[in-house]
mmJSON file of the N, C-alpha and C atoms, coordinates in Angstrom:
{"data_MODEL":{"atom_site":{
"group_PDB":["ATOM","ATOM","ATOM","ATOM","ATOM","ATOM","ATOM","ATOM","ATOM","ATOM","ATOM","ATOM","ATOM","ATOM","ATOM","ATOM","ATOM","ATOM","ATOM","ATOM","ATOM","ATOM","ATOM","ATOM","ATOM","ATOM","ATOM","ATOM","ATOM","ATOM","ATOM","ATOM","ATOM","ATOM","ATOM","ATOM","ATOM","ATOM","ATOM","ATOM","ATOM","ATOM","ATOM","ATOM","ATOM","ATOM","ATOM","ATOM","ATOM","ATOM","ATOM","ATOM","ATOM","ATOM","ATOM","ATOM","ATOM","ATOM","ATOM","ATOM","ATOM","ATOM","ATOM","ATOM","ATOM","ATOM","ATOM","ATOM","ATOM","ATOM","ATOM","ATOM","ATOM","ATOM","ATOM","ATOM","ATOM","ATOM","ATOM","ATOM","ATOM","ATOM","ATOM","ATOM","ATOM","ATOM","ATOM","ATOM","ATOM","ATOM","ATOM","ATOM","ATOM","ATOM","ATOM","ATOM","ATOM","ATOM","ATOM","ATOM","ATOM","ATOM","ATOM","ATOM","ATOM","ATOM","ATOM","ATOM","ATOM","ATOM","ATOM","ATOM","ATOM","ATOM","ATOM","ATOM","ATOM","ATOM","ATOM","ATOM","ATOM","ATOM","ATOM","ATOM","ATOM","ATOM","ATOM","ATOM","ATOM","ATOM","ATOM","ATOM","ATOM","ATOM","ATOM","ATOM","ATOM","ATOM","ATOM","ATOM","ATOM","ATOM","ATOM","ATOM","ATOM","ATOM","ATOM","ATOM","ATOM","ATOM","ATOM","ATOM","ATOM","ATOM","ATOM","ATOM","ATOM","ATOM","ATOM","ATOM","ATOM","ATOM","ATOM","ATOM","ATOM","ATOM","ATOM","ATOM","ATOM","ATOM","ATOM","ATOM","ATOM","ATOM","ATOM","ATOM","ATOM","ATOM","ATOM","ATOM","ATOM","ATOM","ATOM","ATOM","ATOM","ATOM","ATOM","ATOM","ATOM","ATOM","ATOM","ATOM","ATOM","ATOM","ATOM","ATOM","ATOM","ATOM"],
"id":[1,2,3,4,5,6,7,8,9,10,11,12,13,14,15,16,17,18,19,20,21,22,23,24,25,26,27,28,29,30,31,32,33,34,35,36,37,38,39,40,41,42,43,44,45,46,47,48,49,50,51,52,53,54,55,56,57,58,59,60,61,62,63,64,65,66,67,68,69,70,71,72,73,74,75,76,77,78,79,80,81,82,83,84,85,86,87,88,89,90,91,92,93,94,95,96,97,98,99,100,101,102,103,104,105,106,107,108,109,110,111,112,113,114,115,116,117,118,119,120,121,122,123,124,125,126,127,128,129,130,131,132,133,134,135,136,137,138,139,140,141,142,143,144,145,146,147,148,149,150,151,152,153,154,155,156,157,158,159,160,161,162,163,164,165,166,167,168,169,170,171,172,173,174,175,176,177,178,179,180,181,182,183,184,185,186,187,188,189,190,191,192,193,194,195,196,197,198],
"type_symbol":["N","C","C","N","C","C","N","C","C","N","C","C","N","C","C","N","C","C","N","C","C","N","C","C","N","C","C","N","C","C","N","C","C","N","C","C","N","C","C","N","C","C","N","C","C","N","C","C","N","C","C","N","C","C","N","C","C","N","C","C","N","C","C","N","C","C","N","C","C","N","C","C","N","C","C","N","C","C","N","C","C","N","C","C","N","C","C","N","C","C","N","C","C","N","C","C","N","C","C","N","C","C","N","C","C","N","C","C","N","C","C","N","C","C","N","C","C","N","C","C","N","C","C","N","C","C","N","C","C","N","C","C","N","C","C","N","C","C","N","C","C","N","C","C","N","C","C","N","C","C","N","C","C","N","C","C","N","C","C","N","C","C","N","C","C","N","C","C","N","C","C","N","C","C","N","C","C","N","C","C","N","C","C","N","C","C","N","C","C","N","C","C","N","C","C","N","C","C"],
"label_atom_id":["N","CA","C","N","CA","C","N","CA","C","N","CA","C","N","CA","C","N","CA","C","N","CA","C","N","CA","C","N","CA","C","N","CA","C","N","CA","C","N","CA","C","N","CA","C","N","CA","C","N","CA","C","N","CA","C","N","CA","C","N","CA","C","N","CA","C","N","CA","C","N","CA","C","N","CA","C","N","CA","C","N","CA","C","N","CA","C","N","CA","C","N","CA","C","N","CA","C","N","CA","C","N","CA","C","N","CA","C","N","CA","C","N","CA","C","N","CA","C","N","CA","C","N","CA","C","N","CA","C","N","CA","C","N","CA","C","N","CA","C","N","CA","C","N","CA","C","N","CA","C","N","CA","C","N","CA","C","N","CA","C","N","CA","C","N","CA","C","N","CA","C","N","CA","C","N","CA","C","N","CA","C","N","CA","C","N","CA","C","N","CA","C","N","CA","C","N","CA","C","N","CA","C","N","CA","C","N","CA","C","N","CA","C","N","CA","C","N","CA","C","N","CA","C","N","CA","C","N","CA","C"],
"label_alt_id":[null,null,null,null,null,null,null,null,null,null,null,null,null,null,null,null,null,null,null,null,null,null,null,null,null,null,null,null,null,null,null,null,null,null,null,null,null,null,null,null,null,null,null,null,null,null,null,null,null,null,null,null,null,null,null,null,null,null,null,null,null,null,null,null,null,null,null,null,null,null,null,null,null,null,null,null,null,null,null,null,null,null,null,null,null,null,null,null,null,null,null,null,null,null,null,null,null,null,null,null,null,null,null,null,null,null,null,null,null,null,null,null,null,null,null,null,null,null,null,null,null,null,null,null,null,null,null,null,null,null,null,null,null,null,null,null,null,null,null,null,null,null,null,null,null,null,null,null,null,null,null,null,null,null,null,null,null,null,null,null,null,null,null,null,null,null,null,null,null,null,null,null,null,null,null,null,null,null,null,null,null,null,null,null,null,null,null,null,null,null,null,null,null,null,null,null,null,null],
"label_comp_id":["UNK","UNK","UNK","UNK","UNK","UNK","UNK","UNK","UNK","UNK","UNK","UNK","UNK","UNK","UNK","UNK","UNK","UNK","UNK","UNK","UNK","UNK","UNK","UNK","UNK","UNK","UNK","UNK","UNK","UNK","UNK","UNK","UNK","UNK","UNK","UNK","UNK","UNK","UNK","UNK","UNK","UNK","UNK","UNK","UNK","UNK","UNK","UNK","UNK","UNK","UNK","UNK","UNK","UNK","UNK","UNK","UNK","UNK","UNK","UNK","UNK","UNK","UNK","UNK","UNK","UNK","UNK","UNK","UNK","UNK","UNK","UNK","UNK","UNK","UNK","UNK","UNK","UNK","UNK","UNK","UNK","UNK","UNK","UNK","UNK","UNK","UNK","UNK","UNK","UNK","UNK","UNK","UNK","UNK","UNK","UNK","UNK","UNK","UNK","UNK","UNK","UNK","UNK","UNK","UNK","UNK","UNK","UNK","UNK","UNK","UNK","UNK","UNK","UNK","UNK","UNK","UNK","UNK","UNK","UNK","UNK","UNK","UNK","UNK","UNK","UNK","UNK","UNK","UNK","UNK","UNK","UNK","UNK","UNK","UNK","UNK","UNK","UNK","UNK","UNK","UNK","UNK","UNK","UNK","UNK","UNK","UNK","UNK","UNK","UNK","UNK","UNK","UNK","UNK","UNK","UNK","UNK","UNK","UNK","UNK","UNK","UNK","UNK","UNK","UNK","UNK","UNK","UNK","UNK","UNK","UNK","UNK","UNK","UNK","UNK","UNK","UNK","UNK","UNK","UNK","UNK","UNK","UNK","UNK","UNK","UNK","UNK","UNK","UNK","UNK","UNK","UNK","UNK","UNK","UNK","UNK","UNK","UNK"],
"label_asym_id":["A","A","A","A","A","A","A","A","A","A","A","A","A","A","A","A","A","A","A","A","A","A","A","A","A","A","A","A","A","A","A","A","A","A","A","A","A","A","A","A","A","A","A","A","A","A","A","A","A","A","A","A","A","A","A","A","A","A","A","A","A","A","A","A","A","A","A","A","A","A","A","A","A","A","A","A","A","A","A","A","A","A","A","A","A","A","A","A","A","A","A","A","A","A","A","A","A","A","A","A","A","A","A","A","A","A","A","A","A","A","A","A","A","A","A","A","A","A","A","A","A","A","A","A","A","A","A","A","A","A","A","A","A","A","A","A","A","A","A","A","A","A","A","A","A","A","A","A","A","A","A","A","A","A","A","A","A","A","A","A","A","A","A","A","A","A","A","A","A","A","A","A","A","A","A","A","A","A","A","A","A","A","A","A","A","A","A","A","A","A","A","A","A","A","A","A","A","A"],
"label_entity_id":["1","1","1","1","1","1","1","1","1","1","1","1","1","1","1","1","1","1","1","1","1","1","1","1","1","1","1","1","1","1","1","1","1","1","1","1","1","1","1","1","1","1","1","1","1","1","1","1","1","1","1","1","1","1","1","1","1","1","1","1","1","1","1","1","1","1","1","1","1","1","1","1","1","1","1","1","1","1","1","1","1","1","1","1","1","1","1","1","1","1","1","1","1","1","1","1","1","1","1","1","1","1","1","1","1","1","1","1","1","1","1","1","1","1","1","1","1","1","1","1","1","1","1","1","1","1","1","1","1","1","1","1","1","1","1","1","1","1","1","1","1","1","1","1","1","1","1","1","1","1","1","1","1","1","1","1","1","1","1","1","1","1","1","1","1","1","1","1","1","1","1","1","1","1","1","1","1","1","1","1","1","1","1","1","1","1","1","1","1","1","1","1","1","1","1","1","1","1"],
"label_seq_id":[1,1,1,2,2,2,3,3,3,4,4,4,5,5,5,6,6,6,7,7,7,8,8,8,9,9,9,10,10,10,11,11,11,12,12,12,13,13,13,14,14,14,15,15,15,16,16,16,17,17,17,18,18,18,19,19,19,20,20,20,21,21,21,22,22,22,23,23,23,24,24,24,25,25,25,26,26,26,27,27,27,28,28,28,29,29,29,30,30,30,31,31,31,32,32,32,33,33,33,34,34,34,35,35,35,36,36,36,37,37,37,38,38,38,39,39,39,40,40,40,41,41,41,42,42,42,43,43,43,44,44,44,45,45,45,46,46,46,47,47,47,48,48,48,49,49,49,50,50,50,51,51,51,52,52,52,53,53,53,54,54,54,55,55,55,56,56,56,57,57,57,58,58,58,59,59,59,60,60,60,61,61,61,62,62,62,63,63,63,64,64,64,65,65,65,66,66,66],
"pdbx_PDB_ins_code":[null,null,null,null,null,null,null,null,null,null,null,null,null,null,null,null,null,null,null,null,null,null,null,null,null,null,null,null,null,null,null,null,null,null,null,null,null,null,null,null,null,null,null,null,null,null,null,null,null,null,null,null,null,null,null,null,null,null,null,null,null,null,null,null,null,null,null,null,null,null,null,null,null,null,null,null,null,null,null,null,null,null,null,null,null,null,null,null,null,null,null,null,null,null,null,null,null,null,null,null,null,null,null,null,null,null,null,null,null,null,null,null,null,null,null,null,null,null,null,null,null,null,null,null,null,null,null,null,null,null,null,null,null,null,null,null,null,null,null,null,null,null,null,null,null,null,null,null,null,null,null,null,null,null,null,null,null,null,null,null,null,null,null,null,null,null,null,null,null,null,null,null,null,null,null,null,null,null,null,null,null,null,null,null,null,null,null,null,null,null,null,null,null,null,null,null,null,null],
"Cartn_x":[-4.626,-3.608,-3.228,-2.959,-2.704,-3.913,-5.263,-6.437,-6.379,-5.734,-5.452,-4.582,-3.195,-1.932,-2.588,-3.626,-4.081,-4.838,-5.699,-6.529,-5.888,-5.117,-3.884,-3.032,-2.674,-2.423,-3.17,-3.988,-5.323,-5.509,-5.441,-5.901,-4.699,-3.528,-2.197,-2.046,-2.687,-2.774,-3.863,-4.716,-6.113,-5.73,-4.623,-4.653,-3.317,-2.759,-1.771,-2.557,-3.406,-4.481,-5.623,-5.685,-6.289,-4.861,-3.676,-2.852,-2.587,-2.502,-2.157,-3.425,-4.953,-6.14,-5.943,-5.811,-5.43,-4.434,-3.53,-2.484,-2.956,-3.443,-4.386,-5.334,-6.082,-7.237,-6.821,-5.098,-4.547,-4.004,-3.957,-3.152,-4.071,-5.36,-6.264,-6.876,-6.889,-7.565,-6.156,-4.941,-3.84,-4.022,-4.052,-4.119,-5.583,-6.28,-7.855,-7.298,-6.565,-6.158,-5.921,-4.503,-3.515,-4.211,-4.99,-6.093,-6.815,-7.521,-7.89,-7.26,-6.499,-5.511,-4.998,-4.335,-4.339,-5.393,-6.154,-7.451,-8.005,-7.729,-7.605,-7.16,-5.862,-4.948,-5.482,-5.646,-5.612,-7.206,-7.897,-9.283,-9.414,-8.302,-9.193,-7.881,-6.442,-5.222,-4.644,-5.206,-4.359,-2.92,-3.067,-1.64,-0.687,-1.392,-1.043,0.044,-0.636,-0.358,0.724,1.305,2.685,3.682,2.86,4.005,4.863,3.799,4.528,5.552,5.238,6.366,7.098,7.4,8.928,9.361,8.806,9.509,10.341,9.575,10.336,11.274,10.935,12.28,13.397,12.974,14.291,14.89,13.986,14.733,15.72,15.766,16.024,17.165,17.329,18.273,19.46,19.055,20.101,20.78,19.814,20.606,21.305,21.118,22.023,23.748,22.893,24.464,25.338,24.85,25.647,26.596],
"Cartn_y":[-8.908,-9.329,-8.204,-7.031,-5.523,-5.563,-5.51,-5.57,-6.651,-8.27,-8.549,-8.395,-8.202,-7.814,-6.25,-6.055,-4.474,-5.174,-5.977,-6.981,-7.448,-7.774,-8.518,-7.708,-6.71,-5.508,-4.934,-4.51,-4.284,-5.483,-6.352,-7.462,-7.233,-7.17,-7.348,-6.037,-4.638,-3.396,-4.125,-4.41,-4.765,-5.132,-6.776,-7.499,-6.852,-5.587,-4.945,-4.275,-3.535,-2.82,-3.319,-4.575,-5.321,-5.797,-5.896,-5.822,-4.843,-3.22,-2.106,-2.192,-2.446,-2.289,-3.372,-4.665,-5.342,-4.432,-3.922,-3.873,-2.325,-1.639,-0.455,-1.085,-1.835,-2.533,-3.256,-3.88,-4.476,-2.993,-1.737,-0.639,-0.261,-0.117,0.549,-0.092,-1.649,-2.317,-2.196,-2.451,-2.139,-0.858,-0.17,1.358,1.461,0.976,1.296,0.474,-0.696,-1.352,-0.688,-0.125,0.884,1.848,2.807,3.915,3.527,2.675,1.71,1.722,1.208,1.24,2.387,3.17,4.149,5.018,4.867,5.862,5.01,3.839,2.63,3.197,3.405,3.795,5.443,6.269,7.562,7.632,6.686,6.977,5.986,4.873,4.359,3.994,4.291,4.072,5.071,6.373,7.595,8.034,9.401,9.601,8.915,8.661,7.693,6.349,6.01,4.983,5.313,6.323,6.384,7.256,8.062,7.698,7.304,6.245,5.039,4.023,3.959,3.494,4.487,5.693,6.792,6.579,6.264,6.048,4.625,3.617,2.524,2.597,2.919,3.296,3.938,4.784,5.644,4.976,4.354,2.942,2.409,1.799,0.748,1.024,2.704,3.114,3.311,3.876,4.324,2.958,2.002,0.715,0.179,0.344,-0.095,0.554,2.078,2.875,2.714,1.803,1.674,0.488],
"Cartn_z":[-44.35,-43.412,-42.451,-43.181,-41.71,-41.218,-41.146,-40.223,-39.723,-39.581,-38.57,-37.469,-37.962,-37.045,-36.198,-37.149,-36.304,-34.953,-35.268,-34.179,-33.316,-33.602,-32.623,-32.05,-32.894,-31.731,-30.872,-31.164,-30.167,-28.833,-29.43,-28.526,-27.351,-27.586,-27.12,-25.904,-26.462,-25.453,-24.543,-25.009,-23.858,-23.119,-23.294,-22.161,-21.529,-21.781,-21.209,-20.368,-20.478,-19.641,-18.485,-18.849,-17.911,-16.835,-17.406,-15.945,-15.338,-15.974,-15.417,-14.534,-14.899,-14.001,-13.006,-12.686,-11.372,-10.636,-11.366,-10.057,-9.845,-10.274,-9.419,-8.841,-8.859,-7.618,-6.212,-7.032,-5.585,-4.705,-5.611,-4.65,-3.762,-4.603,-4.007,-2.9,-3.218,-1.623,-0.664,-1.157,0.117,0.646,0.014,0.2,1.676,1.139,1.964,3.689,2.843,4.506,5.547,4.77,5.329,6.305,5.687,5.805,6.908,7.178,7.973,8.968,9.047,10.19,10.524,9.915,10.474,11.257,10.909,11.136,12.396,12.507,14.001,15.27,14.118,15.616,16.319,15.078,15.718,16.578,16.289,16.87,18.472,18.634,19.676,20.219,19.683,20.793,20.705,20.362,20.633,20.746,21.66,21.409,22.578,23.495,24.398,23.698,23.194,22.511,21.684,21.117,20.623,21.473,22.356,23.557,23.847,24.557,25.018,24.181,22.616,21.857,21.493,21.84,20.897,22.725,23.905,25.036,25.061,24.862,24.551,23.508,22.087,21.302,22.296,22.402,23.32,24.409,25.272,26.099,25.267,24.391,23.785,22.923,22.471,21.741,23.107,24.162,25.359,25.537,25.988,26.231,25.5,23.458,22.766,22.968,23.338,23.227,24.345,25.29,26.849,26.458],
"occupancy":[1.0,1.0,1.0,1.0,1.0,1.0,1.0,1.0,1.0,1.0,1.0,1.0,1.0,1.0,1.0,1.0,1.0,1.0,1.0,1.0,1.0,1.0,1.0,1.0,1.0,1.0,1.0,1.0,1.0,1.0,1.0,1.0,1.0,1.0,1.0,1.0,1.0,1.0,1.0,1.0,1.0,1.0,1.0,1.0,1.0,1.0,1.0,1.0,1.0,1.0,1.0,1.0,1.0,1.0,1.0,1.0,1.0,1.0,1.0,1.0,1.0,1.0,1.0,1.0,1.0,1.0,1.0,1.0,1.0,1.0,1.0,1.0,1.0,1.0,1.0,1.0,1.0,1.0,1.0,1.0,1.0,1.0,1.0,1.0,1.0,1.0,1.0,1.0,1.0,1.0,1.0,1.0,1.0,1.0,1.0,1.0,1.0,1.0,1.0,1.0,1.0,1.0,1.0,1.0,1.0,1.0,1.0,1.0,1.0,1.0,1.0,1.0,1.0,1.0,1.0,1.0,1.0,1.0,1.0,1.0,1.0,1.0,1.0,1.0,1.0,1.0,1.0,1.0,1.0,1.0,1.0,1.0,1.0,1.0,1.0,1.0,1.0,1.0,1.0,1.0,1.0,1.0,1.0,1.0,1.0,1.0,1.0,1.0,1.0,1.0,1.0,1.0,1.0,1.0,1.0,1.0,1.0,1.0,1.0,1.0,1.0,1.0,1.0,1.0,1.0,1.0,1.0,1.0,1.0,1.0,1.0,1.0,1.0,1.0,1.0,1.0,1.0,1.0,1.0,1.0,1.0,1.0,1.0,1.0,1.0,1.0,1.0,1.0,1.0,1.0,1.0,1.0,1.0,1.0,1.0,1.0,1.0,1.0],
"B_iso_or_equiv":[0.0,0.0,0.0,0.0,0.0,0.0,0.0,0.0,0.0,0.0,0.0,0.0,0.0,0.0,0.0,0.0,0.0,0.0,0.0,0.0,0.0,0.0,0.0,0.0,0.0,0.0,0.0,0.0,0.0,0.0,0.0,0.0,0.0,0.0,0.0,0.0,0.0,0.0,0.0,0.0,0.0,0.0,0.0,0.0,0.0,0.0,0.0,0.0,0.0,0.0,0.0,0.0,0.0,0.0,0.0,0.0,0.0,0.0,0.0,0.0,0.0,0.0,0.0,0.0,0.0,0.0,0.0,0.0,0.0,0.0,0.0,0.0,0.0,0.0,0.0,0.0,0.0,0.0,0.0,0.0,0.0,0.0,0.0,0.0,0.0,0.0,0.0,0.0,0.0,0.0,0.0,0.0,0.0,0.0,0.0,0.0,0.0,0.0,0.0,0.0,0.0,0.0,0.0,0.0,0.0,0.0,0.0,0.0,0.0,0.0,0.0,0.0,0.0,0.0,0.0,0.0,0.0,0.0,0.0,0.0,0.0,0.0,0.0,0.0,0.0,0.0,0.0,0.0,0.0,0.0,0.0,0.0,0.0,0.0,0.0,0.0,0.0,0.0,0.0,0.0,0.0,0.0,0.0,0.0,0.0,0.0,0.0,0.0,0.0,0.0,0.0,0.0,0.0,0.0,0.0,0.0,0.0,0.0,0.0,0.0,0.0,0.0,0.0,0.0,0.0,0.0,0.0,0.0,0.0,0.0,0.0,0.0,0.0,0.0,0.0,0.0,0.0,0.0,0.0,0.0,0.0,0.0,0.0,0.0,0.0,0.0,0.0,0.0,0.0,0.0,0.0,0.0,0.0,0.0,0.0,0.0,0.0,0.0],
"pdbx_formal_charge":[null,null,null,null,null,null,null,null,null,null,null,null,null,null,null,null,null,null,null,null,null,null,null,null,null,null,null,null,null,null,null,null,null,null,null,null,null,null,null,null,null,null,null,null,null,null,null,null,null,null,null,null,null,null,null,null,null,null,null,null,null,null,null,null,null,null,null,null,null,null,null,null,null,null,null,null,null,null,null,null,null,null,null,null,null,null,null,null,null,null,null,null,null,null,null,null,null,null,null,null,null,null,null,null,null,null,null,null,null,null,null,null,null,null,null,null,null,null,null,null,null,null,null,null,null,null,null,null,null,null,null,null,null,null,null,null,null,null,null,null,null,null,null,null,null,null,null,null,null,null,null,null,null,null,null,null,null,null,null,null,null,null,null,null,null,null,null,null,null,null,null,null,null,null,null,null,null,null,null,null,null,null,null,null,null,null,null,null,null,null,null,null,null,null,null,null,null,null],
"auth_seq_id":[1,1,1,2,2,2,3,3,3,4,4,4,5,5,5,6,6,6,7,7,7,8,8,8,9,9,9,10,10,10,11,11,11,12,12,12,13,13,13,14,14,14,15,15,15,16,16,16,17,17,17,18,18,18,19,19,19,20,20,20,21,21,21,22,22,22,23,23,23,24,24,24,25,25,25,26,26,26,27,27,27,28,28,28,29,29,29,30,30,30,31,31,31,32,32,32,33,33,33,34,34,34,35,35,35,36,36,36,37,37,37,38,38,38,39,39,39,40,40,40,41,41,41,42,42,42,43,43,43,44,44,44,45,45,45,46,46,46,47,47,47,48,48,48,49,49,49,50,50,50,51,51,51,52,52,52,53,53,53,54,54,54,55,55,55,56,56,56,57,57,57,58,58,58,59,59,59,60,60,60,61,61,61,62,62,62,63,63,63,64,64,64,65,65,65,66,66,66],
"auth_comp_id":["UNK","UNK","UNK","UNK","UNK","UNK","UNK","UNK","UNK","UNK","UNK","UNK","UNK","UNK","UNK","UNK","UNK","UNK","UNK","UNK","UNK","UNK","UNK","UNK","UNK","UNK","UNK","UNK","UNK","UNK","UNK","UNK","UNK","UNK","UNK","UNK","UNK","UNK","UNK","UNK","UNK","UNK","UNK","UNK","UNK","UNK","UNK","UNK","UNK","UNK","UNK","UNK","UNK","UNK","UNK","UNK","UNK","UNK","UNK","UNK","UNK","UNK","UNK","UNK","UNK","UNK","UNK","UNK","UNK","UNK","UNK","UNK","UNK","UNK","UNK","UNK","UNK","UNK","UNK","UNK","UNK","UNK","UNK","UNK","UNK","UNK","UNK","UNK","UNK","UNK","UNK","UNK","UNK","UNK","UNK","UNK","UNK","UNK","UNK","UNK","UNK","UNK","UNK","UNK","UNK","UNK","UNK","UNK","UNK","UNK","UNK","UNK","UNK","UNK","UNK","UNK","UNK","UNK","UNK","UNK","UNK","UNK","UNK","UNK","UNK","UNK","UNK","UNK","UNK","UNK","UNK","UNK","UNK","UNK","UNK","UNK","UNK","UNK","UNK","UNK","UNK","UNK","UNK","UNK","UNK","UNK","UNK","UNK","UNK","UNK","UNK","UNK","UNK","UNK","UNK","UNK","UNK","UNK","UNK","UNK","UNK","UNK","UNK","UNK","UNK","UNK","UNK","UNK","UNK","UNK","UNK","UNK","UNK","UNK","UNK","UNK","UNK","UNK","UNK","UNK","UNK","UNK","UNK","UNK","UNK","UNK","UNK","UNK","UNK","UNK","UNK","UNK","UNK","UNK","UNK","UNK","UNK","UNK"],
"auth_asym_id":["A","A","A","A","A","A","A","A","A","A","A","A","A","A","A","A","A","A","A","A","A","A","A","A","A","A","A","A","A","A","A","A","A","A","A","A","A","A","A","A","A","A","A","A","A","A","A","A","A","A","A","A","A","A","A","A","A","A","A","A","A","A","A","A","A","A","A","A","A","A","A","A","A","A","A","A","A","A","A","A","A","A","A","A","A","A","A","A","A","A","A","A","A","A","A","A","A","A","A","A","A","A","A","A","A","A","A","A","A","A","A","A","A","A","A","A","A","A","A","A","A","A","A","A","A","A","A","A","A","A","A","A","A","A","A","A","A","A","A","A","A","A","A","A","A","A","A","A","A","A","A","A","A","A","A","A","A","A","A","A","A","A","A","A","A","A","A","A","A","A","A","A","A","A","A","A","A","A","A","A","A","A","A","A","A","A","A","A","A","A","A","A","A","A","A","A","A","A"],
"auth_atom_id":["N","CA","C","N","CA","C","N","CA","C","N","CA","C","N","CA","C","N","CA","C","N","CA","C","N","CA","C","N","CA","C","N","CA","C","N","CA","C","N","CA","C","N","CA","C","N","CA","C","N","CA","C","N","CA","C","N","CA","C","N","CA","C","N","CA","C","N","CA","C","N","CA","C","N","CA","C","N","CA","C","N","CA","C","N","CA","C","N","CA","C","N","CA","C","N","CA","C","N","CA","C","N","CA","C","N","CA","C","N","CA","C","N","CA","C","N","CA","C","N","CA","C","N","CA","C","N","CA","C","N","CA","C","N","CA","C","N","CA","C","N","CA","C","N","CA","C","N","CA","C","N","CA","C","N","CA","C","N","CA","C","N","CA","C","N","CA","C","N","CA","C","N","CA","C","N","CA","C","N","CA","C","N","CA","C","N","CA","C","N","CA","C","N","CA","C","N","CA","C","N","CA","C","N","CA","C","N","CA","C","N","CA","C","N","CA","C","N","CA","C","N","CA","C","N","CA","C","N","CA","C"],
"pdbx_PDB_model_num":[1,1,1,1,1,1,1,1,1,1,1,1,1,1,1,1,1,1,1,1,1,1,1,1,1,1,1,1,1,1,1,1,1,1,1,1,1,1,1,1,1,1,1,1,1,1,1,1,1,1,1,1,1,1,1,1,1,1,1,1,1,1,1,1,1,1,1,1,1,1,1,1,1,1,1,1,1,1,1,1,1,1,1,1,1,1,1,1,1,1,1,1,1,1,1,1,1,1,1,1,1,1,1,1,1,1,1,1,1,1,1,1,1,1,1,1,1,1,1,1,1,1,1,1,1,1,1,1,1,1,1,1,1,1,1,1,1,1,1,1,1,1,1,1,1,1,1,1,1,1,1,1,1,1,1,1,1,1,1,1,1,1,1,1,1,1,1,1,1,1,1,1,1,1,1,1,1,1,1,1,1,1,1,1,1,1,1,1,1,1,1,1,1,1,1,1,1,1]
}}}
């Protein structure tokens, strides 16, 4: 009877470990997205490209404060 409850404990970590391993595979493909994109922006909309949005922020903060 303890070499089963041992089995069944066992069994019980596994399928604890098979959820800790999905939700590292969902980090890791979000993660790669992310990366992705970033690496988007810095290669083909430059610095141009945030510029022009910390200028619009700043538009947008003056006009709130008026």
């Amino acid at each position: 009877m303890s070499e089963l409850k041992r089995i069944v404990s066992l069994l019980n970590k596994i399928s604890e470990l098979e959820k800790y391993k999905k939700m590292w595979e969902n980090f890791w493909r979000d993660f790669d997205i992310v990366y992705d994109l970033l690496s988007f922006q810095k290669k083909y909309l430059g610095p141009r490209f945030r510029e022009q949005l910390l200028y619009r922020k700043n538009i947008i903060e003056k006009e709130a404060e008026e």
